[in-house]
C-alpha positions in Angstrom: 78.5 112.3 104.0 75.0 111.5 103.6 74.0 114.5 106.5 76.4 117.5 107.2 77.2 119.0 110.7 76.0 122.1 111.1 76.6 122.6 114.7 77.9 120.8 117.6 78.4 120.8 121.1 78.5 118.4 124.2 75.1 117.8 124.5 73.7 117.8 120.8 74.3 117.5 117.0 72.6 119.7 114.4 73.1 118.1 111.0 71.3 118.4 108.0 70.3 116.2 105.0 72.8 116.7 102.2 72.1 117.1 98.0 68.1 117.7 98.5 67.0 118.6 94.7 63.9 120.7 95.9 62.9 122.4 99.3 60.4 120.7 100.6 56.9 121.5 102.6 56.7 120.4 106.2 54.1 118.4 105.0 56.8 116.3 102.8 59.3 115.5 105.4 59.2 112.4 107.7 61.9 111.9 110.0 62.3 108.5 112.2 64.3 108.8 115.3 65.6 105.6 116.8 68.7 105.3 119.4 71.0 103.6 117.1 69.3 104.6 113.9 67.6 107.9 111.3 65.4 107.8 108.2 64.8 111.4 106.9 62.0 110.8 104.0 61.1 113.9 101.8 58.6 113.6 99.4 58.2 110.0 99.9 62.0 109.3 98.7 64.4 108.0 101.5 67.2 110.6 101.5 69.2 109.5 104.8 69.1 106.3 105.9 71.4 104.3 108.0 72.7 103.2 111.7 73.8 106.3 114.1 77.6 105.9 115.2 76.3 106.8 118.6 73.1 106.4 120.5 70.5 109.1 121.2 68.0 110.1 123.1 64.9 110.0 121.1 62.7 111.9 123.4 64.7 114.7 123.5 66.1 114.6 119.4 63.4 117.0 117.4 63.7 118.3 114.0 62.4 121.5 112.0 62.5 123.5 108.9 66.0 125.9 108.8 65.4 129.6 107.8 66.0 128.6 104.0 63.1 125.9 104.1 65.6 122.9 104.4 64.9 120.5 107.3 67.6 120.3 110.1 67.9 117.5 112.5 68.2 118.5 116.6 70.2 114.6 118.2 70.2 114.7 121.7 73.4 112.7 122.4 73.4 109.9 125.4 77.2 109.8 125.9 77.8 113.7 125.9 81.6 113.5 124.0 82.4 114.7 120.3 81.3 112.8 117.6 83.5 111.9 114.5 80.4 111.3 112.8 76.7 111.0 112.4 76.1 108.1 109.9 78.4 105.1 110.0 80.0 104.1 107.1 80.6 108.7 106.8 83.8 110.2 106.5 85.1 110.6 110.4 86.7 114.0 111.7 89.2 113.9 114.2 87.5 114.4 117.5 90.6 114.8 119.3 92.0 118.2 118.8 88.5 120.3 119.5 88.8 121.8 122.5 86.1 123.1 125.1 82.7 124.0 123.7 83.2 124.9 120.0 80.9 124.5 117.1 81.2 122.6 114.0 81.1 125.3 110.9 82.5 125.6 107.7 85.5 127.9 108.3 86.2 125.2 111.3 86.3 122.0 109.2 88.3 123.7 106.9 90.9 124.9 109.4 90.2 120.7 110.6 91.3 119.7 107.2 94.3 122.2 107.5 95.9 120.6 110.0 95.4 117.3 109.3 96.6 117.8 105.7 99.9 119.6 107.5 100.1 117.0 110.3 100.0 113.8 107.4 102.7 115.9 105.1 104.8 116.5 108.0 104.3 112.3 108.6 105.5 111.6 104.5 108.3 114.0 105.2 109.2 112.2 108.2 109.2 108.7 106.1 111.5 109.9 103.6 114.0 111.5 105.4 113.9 107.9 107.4 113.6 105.9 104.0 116.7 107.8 102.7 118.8 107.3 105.3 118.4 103.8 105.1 118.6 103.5 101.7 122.2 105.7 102.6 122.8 103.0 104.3 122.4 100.1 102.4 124.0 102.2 99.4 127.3 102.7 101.4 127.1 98.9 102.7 127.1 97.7 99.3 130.1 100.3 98.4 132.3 99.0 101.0 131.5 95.2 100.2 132.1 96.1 96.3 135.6 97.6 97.6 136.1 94.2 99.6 135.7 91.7 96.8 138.1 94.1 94.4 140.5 94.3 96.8 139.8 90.6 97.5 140.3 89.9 93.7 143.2 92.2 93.8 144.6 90.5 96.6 144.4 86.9 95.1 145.8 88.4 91.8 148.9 89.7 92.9 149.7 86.3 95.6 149.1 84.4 92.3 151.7 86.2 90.4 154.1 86.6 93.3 153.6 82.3 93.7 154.3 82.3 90.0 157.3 84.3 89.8 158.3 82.5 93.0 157.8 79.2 91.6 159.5 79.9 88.0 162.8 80.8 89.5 163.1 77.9 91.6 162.5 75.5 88.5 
C-alpha cells in the first residue's frame, strides 16, 4: 500500500501517506486532488503518486495535519459504496462482507484478514478432500484393471494348457 485506511464510511475515505521518514511542517506538504488521480509531495519528494481506483469529488476532498503531525487525506467519494482500495495497482480488501456503516481500523483489517485466511484454508481443504477422492478413484480403477489383465493372463494360461493336454492325448 502506498497510503493506509484509516477510516471509512459511505461517503468518504481517510487514508494516510505510508513510510514518511520525518514529520513534516504544513509548510512541506503539497497535496494534488484530481477525480481519478493524488500526488502527496512532502518536502519536495513525491511520496504517493498514482491513479484513484474511484473518482472523487475534488471540491469537497481536503487534507490536514493528524494529531501526531502526519498529514491525512479527507476523499469525498462520487459513487458512495466501499472501496477495496485507494491507489490502483494496492493490495484490495474484500468489500463484500462489511456491513452497514463500520470503519476501517486496525483491529478490523485484522479480523478482515482472519476470515479470509479461514475462508481460503477452508477452500484448500475443500480441494484435497476432492483431489483425493479422485485420486481414490483412479487408484482403485487401475487396481481392478491390474486384476483384469492377471486374470486375463491367467485365463489364457490355463486354456493353453488345457488345449495342450487336450491335444497330446489325441496324437
Amino acid at each position: 500500500f502506498r497510503v493506509r485506511c484509516a477510516r471509512e464510511d459511505k461517503k468518504e475515505i481517510n487514508v494516510r501517506p505510508r513510510n514518511l521518514c520525518i514529520i513534516p511542517k504544513r509548510d512541506d506538504v503539497e497535496v494534488e486532488f484530481l477525480s481519478r488521480e493524488l500526488r502527496v509531495h512532502v518536502a519536495g519528494k513525491t511520496v504517493v503518486e498514482g491513479k484513484l481506483k474511484n473518482l472523487i469529488i475534488t471540491d469537497e476532498s481536503t487534507w490536514y495535519m493528524d494529531t501526531y503531525g502526519l498529514p491525512e487525506l479527507l476523499l469525498a467519494k462520487q459513487d458512495h459504496d466501499w472501496w477495496a482500495g485507494v491507489i490502483e495497482g494496492d493490495a484490495e480488501i474484500e468489500v463484500d462482507i462489511l456491513e452497514g456503516e463500520k470503519f476501517l481500523d486496525d483491529k478490523m483489517m485484522d479480523r478482515l484478514k482472519a476470515r479470509k485466511a479461514k475462508e481460503k484454508e477452508e477452500e484448500v481443504k475443500n480441494q484435497v478432500e476432492t483431489a483425493s477422492l479422485e485420486t481414490l478413484r483412479d487408484l482403485y480403477t487401475a487396481k481392478i484393471q491390474r486384476e483384469k489383465e492377471m486374470y486375463e493372463k491367467h485365463f489364457d494360461r490355463r486354456a493353453f494348457s488345457l488345449w495342450t493336454r487336450l491335444t497330446r492325448k489325441k496324437a
